[in-house]
FIRONU-984875 format. One record per residue (C-alpha): residue in three letters; x, y, z. Coordinates in steps of 0.02 Angstrom, whole numbers, padded with zeros to 5 digits, always signed. Layout:
<dolos>
ALAXYZ...
</dolos>
This chain:
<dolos>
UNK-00856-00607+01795UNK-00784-00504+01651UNK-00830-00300+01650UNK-00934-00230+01516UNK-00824-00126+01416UNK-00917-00078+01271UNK-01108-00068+01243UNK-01213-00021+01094UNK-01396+00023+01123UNK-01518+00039+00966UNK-01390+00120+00854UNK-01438+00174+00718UNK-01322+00284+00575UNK-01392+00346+00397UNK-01295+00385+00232UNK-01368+00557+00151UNK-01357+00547-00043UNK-01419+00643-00157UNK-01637+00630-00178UNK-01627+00467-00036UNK-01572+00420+00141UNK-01468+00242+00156UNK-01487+00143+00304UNK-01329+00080+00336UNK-01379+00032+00520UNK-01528-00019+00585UNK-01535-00023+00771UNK-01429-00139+00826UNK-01381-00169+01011UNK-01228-00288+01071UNK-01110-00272+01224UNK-00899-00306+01213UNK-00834-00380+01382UNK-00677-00330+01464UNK-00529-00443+01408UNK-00645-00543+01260UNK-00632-00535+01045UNK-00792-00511+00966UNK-00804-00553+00809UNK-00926-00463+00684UNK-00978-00554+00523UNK-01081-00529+00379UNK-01063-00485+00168UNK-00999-00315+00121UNK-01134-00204+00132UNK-01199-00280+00281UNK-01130-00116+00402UNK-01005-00195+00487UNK-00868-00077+00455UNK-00986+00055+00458UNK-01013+00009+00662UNK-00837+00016+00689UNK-00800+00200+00630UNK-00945+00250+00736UNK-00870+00189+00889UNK-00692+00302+00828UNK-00814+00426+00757UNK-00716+00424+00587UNK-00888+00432+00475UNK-00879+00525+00324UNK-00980+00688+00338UNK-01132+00618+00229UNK-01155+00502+00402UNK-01272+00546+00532UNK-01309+00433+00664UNK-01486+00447+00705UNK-01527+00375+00875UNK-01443+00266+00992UNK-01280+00277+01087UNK-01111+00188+01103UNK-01035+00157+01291UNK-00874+00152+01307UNK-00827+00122+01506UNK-01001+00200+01524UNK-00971+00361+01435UNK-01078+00404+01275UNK-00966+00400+01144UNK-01105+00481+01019UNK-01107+00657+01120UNK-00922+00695+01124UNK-00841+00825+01024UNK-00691+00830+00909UNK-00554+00878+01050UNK-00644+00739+01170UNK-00659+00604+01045UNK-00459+00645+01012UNK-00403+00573+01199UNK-00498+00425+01145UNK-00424+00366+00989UNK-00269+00267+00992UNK-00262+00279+01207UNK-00427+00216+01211UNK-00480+00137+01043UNK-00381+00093+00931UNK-00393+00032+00738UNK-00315-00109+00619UNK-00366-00066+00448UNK-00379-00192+00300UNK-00263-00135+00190UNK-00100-00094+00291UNK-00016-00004+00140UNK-00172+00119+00115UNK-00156+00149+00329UNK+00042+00195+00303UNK+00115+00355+00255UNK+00220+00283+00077UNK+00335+00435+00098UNK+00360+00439+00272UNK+00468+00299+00377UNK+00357+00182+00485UNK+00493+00259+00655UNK+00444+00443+00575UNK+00229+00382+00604UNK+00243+00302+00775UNK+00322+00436+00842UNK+00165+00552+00775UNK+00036+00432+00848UNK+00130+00429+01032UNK+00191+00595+01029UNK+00004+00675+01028UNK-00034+00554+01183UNK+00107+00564+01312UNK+00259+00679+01356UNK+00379+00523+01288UNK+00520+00600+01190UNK+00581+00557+01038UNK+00698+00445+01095UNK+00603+00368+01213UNK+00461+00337+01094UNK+00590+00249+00969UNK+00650+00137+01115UNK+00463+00094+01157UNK+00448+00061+00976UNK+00593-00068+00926UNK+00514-00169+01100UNK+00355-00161+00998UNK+00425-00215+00833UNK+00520-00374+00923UNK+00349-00399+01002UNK+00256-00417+00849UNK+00421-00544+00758UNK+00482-00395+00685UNK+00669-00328+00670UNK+00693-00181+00782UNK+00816-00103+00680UNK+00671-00107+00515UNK+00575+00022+00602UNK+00675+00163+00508UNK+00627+00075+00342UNK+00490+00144+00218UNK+00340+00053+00193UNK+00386-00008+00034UNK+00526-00112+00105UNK+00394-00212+00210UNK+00300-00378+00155UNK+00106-00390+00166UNK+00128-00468+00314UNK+00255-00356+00389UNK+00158-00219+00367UNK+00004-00278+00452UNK+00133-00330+00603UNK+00195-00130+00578UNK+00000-00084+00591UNK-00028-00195+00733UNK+00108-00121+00835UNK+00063+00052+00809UNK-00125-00012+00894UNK-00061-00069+01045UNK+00074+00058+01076UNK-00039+00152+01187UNK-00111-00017+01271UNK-00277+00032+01204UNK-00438-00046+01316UNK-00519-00081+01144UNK-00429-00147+00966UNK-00550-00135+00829UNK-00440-00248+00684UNK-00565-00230+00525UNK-00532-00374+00388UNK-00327-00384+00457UNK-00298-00542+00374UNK-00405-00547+00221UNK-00264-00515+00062UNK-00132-00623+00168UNK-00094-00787+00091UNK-00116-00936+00212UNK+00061-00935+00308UNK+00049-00754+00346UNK-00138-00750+00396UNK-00099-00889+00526UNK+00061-00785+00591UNK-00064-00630+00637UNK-00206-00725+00711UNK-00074-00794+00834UNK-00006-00619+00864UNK-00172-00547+00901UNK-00218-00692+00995UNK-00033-00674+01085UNK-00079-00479+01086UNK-00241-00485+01173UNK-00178-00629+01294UNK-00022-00487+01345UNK-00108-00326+01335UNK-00292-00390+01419UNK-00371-00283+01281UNK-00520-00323+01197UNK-00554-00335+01011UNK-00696-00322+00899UNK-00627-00438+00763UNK-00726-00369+00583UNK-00718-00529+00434UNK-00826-00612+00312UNK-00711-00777+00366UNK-00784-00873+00492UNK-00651-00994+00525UNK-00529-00841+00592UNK-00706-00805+00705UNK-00668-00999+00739UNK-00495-00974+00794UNK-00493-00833+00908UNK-00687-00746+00955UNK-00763-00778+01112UNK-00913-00703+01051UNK-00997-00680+00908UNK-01124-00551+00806UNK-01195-00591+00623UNK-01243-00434+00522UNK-01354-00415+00371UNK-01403-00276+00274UNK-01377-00177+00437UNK-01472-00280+00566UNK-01411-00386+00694UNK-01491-00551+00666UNK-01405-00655+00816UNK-01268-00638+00924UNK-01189-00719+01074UNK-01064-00870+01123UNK-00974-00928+00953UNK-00999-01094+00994UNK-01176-01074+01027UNK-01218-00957+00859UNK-01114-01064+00750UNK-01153-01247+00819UNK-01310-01212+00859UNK-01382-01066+00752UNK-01586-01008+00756UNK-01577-00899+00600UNK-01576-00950+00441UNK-01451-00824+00373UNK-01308-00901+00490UNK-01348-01074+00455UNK-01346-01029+00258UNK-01161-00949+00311UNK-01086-01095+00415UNK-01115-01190+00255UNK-01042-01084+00117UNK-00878-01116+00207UNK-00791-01251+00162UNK-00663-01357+00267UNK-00481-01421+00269UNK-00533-01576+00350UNK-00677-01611+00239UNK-00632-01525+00075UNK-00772-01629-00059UNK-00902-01564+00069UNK-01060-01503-00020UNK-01046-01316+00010UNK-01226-01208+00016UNK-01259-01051-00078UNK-01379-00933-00027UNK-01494-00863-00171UNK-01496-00702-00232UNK-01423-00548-00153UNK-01442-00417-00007UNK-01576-00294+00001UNK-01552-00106-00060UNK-01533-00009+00112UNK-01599+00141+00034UNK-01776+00180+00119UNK-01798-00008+00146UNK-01955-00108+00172UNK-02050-00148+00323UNK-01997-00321+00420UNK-01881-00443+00415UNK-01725-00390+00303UNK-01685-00569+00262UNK-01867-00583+00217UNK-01835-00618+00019UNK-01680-00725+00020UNK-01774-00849+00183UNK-01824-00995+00122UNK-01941-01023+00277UNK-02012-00830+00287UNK-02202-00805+00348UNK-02322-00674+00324UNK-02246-00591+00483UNK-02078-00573+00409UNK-02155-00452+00282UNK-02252-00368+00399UNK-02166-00347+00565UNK-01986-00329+00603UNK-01925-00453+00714UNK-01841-00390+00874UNK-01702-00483+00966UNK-01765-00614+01082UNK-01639-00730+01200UNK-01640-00907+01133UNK-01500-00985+01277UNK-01365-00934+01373UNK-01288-00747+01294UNK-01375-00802+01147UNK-01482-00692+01063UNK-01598-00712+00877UNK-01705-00582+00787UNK-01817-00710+00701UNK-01985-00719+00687UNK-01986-00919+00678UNK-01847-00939+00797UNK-01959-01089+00885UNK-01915-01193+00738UNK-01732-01177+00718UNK-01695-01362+00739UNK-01815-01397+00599UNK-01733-01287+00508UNK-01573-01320+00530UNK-01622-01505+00458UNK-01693-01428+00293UNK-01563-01279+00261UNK-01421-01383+00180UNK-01537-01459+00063UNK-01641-01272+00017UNK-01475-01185-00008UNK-01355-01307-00081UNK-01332-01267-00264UNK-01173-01402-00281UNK-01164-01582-00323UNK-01049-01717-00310UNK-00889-01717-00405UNK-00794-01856-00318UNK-00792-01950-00494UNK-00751-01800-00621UNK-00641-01902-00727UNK-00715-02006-00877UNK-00629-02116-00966UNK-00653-02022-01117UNK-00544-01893-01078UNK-00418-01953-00930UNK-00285-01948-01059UNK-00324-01810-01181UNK-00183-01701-01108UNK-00235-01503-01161UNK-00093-01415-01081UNK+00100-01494-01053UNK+00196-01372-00977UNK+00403-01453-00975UNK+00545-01356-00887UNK+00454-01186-00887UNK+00546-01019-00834UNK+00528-00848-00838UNK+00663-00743-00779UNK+00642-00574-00755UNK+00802-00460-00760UNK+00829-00311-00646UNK+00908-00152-00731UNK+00886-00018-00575UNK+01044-00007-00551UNK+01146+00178-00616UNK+01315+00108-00640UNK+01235-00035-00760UNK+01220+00094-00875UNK+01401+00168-00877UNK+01456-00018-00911UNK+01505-00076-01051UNK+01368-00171-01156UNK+01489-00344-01141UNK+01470-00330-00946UNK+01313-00273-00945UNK+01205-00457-00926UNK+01326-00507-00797UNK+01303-00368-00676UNK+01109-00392-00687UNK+01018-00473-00541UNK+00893-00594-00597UNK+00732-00626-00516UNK+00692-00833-00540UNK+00499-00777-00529UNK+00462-00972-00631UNK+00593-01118-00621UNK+00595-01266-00706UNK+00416-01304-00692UNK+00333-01450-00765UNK+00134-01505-00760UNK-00014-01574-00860UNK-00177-01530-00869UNK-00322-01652-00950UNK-00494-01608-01036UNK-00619-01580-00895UNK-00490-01555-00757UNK-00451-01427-00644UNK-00270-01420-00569UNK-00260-01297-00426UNK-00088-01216-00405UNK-00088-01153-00217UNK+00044-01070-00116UNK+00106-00922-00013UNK+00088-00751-00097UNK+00273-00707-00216UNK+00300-00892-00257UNK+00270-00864-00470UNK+00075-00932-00455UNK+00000-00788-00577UNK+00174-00769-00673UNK+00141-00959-00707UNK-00021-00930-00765UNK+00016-00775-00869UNK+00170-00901-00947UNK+00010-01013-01006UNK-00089-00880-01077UNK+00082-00800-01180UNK+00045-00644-01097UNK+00238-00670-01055UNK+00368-00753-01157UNK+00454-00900-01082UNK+00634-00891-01031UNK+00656-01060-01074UNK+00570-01234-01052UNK+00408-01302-01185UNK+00227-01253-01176UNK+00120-01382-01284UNK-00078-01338-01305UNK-00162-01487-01372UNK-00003-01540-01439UNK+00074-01388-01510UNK+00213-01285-01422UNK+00143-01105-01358UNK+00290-01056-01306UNK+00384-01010-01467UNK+00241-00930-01547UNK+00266-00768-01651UNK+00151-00629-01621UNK+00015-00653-01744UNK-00017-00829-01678UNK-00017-00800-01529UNK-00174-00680-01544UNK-00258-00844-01633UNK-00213-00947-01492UNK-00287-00830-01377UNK-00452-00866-01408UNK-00443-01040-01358UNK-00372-00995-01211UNK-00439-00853-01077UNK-00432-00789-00905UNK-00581-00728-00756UNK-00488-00625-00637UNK-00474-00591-00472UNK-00560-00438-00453UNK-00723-00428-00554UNK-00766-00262-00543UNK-00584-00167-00617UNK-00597-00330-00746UNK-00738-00248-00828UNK-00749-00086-00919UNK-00871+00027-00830UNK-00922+00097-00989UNK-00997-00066-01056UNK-01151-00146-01025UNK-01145-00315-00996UNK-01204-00371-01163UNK-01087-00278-01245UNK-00954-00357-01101UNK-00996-00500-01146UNK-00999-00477-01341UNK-00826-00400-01344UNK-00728-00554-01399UNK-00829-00614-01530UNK-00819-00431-01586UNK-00619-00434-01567UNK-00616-00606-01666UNK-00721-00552-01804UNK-00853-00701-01736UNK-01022-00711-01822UNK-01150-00566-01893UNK-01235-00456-01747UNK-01382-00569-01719UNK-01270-00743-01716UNK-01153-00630-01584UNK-01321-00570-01482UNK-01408-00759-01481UNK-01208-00814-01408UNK-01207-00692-01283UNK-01384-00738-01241UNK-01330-00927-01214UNK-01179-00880-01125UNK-01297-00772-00993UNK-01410-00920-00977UNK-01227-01041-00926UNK-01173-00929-00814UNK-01333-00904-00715UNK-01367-00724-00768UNK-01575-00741-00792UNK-01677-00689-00827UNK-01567-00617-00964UNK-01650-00479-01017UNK-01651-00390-00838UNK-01472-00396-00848UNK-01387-00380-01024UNK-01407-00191-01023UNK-01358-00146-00835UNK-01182-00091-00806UNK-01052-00146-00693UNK-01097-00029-00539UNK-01259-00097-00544UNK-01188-00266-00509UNK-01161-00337-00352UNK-00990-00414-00330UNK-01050-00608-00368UNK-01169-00545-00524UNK-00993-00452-00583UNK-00873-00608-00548UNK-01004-00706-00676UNK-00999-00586-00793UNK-00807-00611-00809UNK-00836-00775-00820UNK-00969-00750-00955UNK-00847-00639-01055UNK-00713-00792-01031UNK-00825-00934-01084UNK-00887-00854-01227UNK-00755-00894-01351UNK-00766-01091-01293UNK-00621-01102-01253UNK-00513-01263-01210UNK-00404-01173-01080UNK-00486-01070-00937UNK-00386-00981-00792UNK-00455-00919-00631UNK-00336-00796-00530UNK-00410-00819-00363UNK-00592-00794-00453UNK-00683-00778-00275UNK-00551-00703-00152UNK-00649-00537-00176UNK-00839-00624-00168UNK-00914-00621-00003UNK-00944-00812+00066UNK-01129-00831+00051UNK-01094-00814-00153UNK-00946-00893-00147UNK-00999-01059-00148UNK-01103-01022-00299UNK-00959-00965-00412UNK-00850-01113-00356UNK-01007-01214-00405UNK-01025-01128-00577UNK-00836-01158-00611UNK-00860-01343-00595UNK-00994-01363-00680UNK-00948-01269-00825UNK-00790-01361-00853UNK-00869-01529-00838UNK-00991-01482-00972UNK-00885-01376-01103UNK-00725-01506-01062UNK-00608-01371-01023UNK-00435-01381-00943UNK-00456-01261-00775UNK-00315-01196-00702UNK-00377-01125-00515UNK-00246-01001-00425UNK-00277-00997-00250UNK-00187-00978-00078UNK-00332-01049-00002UNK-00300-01261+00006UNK-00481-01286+00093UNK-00551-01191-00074UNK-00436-01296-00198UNK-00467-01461-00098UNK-00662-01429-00160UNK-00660-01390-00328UNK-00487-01473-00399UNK-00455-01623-00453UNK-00273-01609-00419UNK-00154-01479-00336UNK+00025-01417-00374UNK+00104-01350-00229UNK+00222-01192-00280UNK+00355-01122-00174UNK+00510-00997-00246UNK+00462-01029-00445UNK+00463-01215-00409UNK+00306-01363-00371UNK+00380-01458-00225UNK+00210-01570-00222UNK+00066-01629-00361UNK-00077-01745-00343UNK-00247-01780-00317UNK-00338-01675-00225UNK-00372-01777-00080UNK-00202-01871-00070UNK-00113-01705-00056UNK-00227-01635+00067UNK-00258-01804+00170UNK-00066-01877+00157UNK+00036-01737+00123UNK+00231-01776+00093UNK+00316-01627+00075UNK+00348-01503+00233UNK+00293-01357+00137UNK+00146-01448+00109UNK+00130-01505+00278UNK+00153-01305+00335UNK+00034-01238+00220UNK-00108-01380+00287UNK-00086-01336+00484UNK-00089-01142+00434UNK-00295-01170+00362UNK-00412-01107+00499UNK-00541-01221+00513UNK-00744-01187+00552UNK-00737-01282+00677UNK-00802-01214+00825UNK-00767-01343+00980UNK-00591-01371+00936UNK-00503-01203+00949UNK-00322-01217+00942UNK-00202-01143+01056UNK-00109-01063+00902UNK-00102-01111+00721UNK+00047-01192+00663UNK+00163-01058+00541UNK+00320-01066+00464UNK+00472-00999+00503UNK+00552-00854+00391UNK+00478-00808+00244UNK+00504-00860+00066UNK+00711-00846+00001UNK+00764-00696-00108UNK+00703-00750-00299UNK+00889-00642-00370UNK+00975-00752-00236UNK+00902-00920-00206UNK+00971-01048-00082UNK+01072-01179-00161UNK+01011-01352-00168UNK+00803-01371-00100UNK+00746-01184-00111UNK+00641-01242+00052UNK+00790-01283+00151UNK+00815-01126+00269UNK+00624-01146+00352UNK+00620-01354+00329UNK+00630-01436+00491UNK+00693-01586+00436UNK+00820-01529+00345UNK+00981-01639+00298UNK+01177-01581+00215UNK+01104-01648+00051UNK+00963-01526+00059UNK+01062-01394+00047UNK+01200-01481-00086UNK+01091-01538-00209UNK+00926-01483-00268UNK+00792-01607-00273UNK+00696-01674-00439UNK+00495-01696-00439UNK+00476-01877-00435UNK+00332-01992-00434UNK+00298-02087-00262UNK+00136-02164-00329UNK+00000-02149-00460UNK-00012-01949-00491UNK+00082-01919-00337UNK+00240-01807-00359UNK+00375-01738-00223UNK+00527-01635-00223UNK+00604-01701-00076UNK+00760-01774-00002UNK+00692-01837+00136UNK+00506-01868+00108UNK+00459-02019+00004UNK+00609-02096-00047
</dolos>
């Protein structure tokens, strides 16, 4: 029988702002076992991270927390002071933020920072605490001797493996890793779940794992809590909340996800939008988004009841769970079928040919460079091979999804479409005309046939605009109509994108958003125009997953009815398998796979491809795996790429003409395409 380690009892924390209290936390009351992860899920907002600085007592000073306490080994967290809660952080508790370069002194070395964090703790001296450290770096797959580098010499992944190393230096009782793997591409995301699931199996700490991503709660968490605007509304066994779930806001988030293994799955949205937490209404907190609420939702809130074994609900209506369950999919869903996207009618109106792209980007750092003489200049430049001889189509009422691990010339590829660069070399044709040679004032012209929503929605959007006016901007910058023809435009462009009713929105500004009402504003501002050629640069990476499967939805549907060619950046294959019709799969400036969708996710030929499909965690909660599979190494040096098949120093399979001769992108069957020596010859 594991120990309790860490218990929460009716905690509840406040924000002070100016003229109004926030209720960030609600009373919420959950227990971490010696030894176990706990994951904690729910949409920004919900007061997830807000929980976890409570337990380090890192709340900003506008933070009170209000009543309750936090048990840590049985001591109240909530009463110690500044100099007690010191001997607690790091030795006791310690943290994994999200962003790993924000946690990192940039002007300090990462040897320089451990030594800080151990050196308050123990009597270690400095060499002793640099010895400790290089075991830790080889512990986490790093290079000992890259603990005297700066941050800035680290990968995204590197430096989360930096971060996690500096958590368990002290062999903490308690890891609290918020969001560790959420801006990792695929590859890298599956290399630190298996360290902290390596981590936690060594050290016999436990975790509180915070993530909107229920598939990494799939991988590694024991145990489970679901948070929403502040409220616990069920928590226990994952197998038991997920496979089994009694409230309706978990069953409406096991369906927004969507999976590897069934990618065309219908995926559910959940209407509307969290409640405000300032000075917030009596009973259930779900209460207007609940498609099965009662007159005692509004009334009364519910309090946590035990449905099963360690499984626990706060739902009024928790009796008919199985009846709900039954009905959810079909209340929620806002998606239909797009097996058959394709119509004759357009399956060969090509809109973009892209032939032998490339965009190489020259490096002039270097001092002596410019001492040289001008004639020996280009030749001591490095080159970066950012996009190499790439070649694709992309038909009226398509979307191609171009997927791969973060570096390998995805967006530089897109920006290449959109002329926002100028090709090295290779052809660009939009509906038949090349792009790629055009001179300045045509390319503005093309431009408005051709436009981008980006990845984050809320710096995409000019705080100082309404949305209207957002909205309106392009037909301004394209001299488009008089005011009223621009206002009736905007108008029918609010209505597309699911803005309504329109007049509650088109004169709010961006902060008074929330993060899916931004993301179709940018889409709005993008569609506008009507254009032929749309780009989305990982359009829902930022979104929360209850509103992701709405955008995804609103992306499809859009294309199918204005006939646009999509291109959909993503590093997420269970995201592309359900809203492309085909995928390119991009590794070192080069597509080593393209297909449809489901052949290239189903019967993968390439390795890479292979890799990237085993590295997906998957929502599936009675088939956790003992580690995902990862590659080895990381992607090649793009000023000093390996000769022959760019892939060759991590492929398995490997052969002496893999590394003589570099392979071509040939077909293997009808819109199937490989660049491989050894797969489908």
């Amino acid at each position: 029988m594991k120990e309790k380690l860490l218990e929460i009892k009716n905690l509840k924390i406040c924000y002070e702002l100016v003229g109004s209290i926030a209720h960030a936390v609600d009373g919420i009351s959950l227990k971490v076992m010696g030894g176990e992860c706990f994951g904690l899920v729910g949409e920004s907002g919900s007061g997830k991270s807000t929980v976890a600085k409570s337990i380090l007592k890192l709340l900003p000073s506008n933070a009170r927390i209000i009543d309750g306490n936090i048990l840590l080994k049985n001591r109240d967290i909530t009463h110690m002071n500044e100099k007690q809660i010191r001997n607690v952080r790091w030795k006791e508790v310690s943290f994994i933020t999200q962003s790993a370069m924000n946690a990192l002194n940039p002007v300090a070395r990462i040897s320089d920072q451990m030594i800080e964090t151990i050196r308050i703790h123990t009597s270690l001296q400095r060499d002793e605490i640099l010895e400790k450290g290089k075991q830790l770096f080889e512990m986490v797959g790093l290079n000992k001797n890259r603990i005297f580098d700066f941050p800035h010499q680290f990968s995204g992944g590197m430096r989360q493996r930096a971060i996690i190393a500096m958590a368990i230096a002290l062999n903490p009782s308690l890891i609290i890793a918020d969001e560790p793997t959420t801006a990792l591409d695929v590859i890298m995301q599956a290399q630190i779940i298996n360290l902290l699931r390596s981590v936690l199996k060594d050290s016999n700490s436990s975790m509180i794992l915070i993530t909107h991503d229920i598939s990494v709660v799939a991988e590694i968490c024991q145990r489970v809590g679901v948070m929403y605007a502040g409220s616990l509304m069920e928590y226990g066994d994952t197998y038991n909340v997920f496979n089994n779930p009694f409230h309706p806001y978990t069953m409406g988030l096991k369906g927004a996800f969507p999976s590897i293994k069934d990618p065309k799955k219908t995926l559910t949205a959940i209407p509307g939008s969290p409640p405000s937490i300032i000075n917030p209404e009596p009973g259930c907190r779900f209460l207007h988004r609940c498609p099965f609420s009662t007159k005692q939702c509004k009334e009364e809130t519910p309090k946590q009841v035990k449905v099963g074994e360690d499984h626990f609900v706060s739902c009024h209506n928790f009796e008919h769970a199985e009846e709900f369950r039954s009905k959810t999919k079909g209340i929620f869903s806002s998606q239909v079928d797009y097996k058959s996207r394709l119509t004759l009618d357009n399956i060969n109106q090509d809109v973009v040919t892209v032939e032998g792209l490339k965009k190489w980007f020259p490096i002039k750092n270097d001092l002596f460079q410019w001492i040289m003489p001008k004639s020996r200049r280009a030749k001591a430049y490095r080159t970066v091979k950012a996009v190499n001889q790439v070649s694709f189509k992309i038909k009226k009422g398509e979307i191609l999804g171009l997927a791969g691990e973060s570096g390998c010339g995805k967006t530089t590829t897109a920006l290449l479409l959109l002329r926002l660069y100028t090709p090295t070399g290779g052809k660009i044709f939009f509906e038949k005309k090349d792009i790629a040679s055009l001179k300045k004032r045509e390319v503005g012209k093309f431009r408005s046939q051709a436009q981008i929503v980006f990845q984050d929605p809320y710096e995409s959007l000019n705080p100082r605009f309404t949305v209207g006016r957002t909205v309106e901007e392009p037909l301004i910058v394209n001299k488009i109509g008089s005011k009223m023809d621009r206002l009736a435009r905007v108008i029918e462009t609010l209505k597309k994108v699911k803005l309504m009713p329109v007049e509650t929105f088109i004169n709010k500004y961006p902060h008074e958003l929330s993060g899916g009402e931004r993301q179709r504003v940018g889409i709005a501002r993008a569609i506008v125009m009507k254009p032929a050629l749309l780009v989305a640069d990982e359009a829902v990476s930022m979104l929360d997953v209850s509103i992701r499967a709405g955008i995804l939805s609103l992306l499809r549907e859009l294309t199918d009815e204005m006939k646009m060619a999509t291109l959909y950046i993503s590093h997420d294959l269970s995201l592309i398998g359900n809203i492309c019709d085909r995928v390119a799969i991009m590794y070192a400036g080069q597509i080593l796979e393209m297909g449809v969708s489901e052949d290239v996710i189903f019967s993968p030929i390439h390795p890479y491809t292979e890799a990237l499909l085993a590295a997906v965690p998957t929502p599936e909660f009675s088939k956790r795996r003992v580690e995902l599979s990862t590659l080895r190494g990381e992607l090649p040096d793009m000023t000093n790429l390996p000769a022959g098949c760019s892939f060759r120093p991590r492929c398995q399979f490997a052969e002496e003409t893999c590394g003589r001769d570099e392979p071509p992108l040939r077909k293997i069957k009808d819109e199937h395409f490989v660049a491989c020596h050894i797969r489908g010859c």
